[in-house]
N, C-alpha and C positions, 0 to 999 in steps of 0.2 A: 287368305290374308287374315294375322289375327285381329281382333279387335282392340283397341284399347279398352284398359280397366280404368274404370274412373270411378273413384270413392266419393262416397253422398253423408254429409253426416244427419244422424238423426236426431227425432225425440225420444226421448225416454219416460215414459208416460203408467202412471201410477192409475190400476184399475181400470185399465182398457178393455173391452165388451164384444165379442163376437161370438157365435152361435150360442153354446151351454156355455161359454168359459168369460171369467172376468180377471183376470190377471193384469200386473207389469207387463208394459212390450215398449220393444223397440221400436218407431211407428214409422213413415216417412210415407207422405204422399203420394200415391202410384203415378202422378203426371212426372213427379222425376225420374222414375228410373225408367218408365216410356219416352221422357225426353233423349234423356242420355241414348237408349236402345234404336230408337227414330235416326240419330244422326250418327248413328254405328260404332258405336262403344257398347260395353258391359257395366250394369249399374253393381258397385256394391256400397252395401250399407256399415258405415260407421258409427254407432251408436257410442255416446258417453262411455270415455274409457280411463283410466290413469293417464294424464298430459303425459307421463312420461315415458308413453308408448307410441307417444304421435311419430317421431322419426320413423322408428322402424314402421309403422303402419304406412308412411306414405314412402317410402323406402318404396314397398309392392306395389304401387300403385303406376296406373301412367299420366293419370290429370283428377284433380280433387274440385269435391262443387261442396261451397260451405250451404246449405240449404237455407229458408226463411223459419220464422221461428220466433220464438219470443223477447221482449225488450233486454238488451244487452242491460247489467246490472251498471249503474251511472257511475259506482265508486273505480269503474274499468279506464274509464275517463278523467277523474277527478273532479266528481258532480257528486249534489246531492237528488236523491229520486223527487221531481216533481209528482203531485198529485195525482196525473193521470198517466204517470210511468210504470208501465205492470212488475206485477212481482217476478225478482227474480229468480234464474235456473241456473247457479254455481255450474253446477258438474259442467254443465253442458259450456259454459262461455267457459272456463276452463281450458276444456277438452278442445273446443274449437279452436281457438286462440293459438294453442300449441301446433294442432294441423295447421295454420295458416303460417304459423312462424318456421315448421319446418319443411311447408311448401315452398315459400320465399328462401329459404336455407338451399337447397336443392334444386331449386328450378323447376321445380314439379309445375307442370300449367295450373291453373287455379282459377276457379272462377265464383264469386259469392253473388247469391241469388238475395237480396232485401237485407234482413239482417245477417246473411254474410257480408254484402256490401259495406252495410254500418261494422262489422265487428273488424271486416278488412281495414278500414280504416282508423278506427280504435287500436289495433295492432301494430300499426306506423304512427301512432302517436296523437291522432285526431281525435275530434269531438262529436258529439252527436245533438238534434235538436230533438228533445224529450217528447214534443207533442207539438203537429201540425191541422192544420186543417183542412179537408177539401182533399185528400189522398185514399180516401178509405171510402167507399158506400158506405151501406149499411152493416153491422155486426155481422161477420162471415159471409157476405157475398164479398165477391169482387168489381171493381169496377173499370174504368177506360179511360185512358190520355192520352193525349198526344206527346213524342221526347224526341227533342230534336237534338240531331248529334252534331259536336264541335269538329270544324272538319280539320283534316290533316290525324287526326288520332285514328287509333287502333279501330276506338267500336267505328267510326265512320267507314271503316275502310271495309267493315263487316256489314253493316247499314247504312247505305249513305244518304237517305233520305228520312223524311220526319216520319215518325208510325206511330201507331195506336195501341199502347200497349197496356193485358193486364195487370192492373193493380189495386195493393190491398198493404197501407204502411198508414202509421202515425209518426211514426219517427224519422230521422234524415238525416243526413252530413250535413253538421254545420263547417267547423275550421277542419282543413284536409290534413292526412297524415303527412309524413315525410316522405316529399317524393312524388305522390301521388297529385292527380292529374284529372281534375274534369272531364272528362269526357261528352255528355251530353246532359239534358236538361226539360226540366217540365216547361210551361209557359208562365207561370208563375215564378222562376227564376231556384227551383229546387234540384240541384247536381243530382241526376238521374242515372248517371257510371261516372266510374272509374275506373280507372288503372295506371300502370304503374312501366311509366317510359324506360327501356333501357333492360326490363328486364326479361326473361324469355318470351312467357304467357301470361299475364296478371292482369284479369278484368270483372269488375263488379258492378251492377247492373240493380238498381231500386223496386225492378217491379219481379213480375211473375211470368217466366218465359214457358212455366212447365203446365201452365193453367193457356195457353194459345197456342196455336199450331203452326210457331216461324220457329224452325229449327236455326238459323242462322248463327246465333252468337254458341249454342251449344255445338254447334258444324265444327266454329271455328277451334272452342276447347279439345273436341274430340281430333279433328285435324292435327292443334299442336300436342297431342297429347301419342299423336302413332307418329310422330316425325321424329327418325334418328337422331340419336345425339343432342333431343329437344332439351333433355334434363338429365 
């Protein structure tokens, strides 16, 4: 049986360090493309490219994971950068932007991991909140919550009960894009997924599924993503 291909986008990362060599790389977290590989698909990586190659690049593909990543730039939104909004990464919210727009084009399954979530959403016309509290430990650890899912939707149908999932954001959907759908929720009242009713496969999710070991919402990507005539 073949596997589905499922495209990851990356970072593009200025004087990156391994063994003798300090170079440019294209970088991307090895818990993604183990995730993807865990629920039987093939990872490939998409690093920053011309938006005007997203069609054809998701053309080849058979389901796309927007990765996490740095603060979408606020002018994407119609905001200006508050204080504790990191600098941003053009190429790359660009680049993504265009795969999300021509995943949604094609029906390509689609799934954004944090700030894919936020950028999925900024894409259909949403907003984001600049800086929260209480989502993040400490500087690069990860930490734990509990998200409970809204039932009758998609992610419930994939999770139906509340879990403890990793997480590591400052940012968050504030007003929803067009379309798009709550899905579940911290306990503090912060939209935890979304997606997008009515259309093939379209689900975005806040925390960090590739940093714990439930393959489930990745199952289901790779799932619609080897189903005939999915897209």
């Amino acid at each position: 049986m073949t596997r589905p291909l499922i495209g990851v986008s990356t970072y593009l990362e200025a004087g990156a360090r391994w063994g003798a060599w300090e170079l440019d790389a294209a970088l991307l977290p090895a818990g993604y493309p183990r995730l993807v590989q865990s629920a039987g698909g093939i990872a490939a990586m998409l690093p920053p490219d011309d938006p005007a190659h997203a069609r054809s690049a998701v053309a080849r593909l058979d389901g796309l994971v927007i990765a996490g990543g740095p603060d979408v730039e606020p002018v994407r939104y119609g905001a200006e950068p508050e204080e504790r909004t990191g600098p941003p990464d053009r190429d790359r919210d660009a680049w993504e932007l265009a795969l999300i727009e021509a995943a949604l084009a094609s029906g390509t399954p689609l799934l954004g991991i944090c700030r894919g979530m936020q950028l999925l959403n900024v894409a259909v016309g949403g907003t984001l909140v600049q800086h929260l509290e209480g989502h993040a430990a400490q500087q690069g650890v990860f930490g734990s919550h509990p998200v409970k899912p809204v039932p009758g939707t998609r992610y419930a149908s994939i999770v139906p009960d509340e879990d403890h999932v990793p997480t590591y954001h400052h940012q968050a959907v504030d007003r929803l894009g067009r379309n798009l759908l709550a899905s579940a929720h911290a306990a503090d009242g912060t939209v935890e997924a979304v997606e997008l009713p009515g259309a093939p496969w379209v689900l975005g999710v806040q925390w960090h599924p590739e940093m714990g070991v439930d393959l489930r919402v990745m199952q289901a990507l790779v799932e619609a993503a080897g189903t005939p005539g999915a897209h």
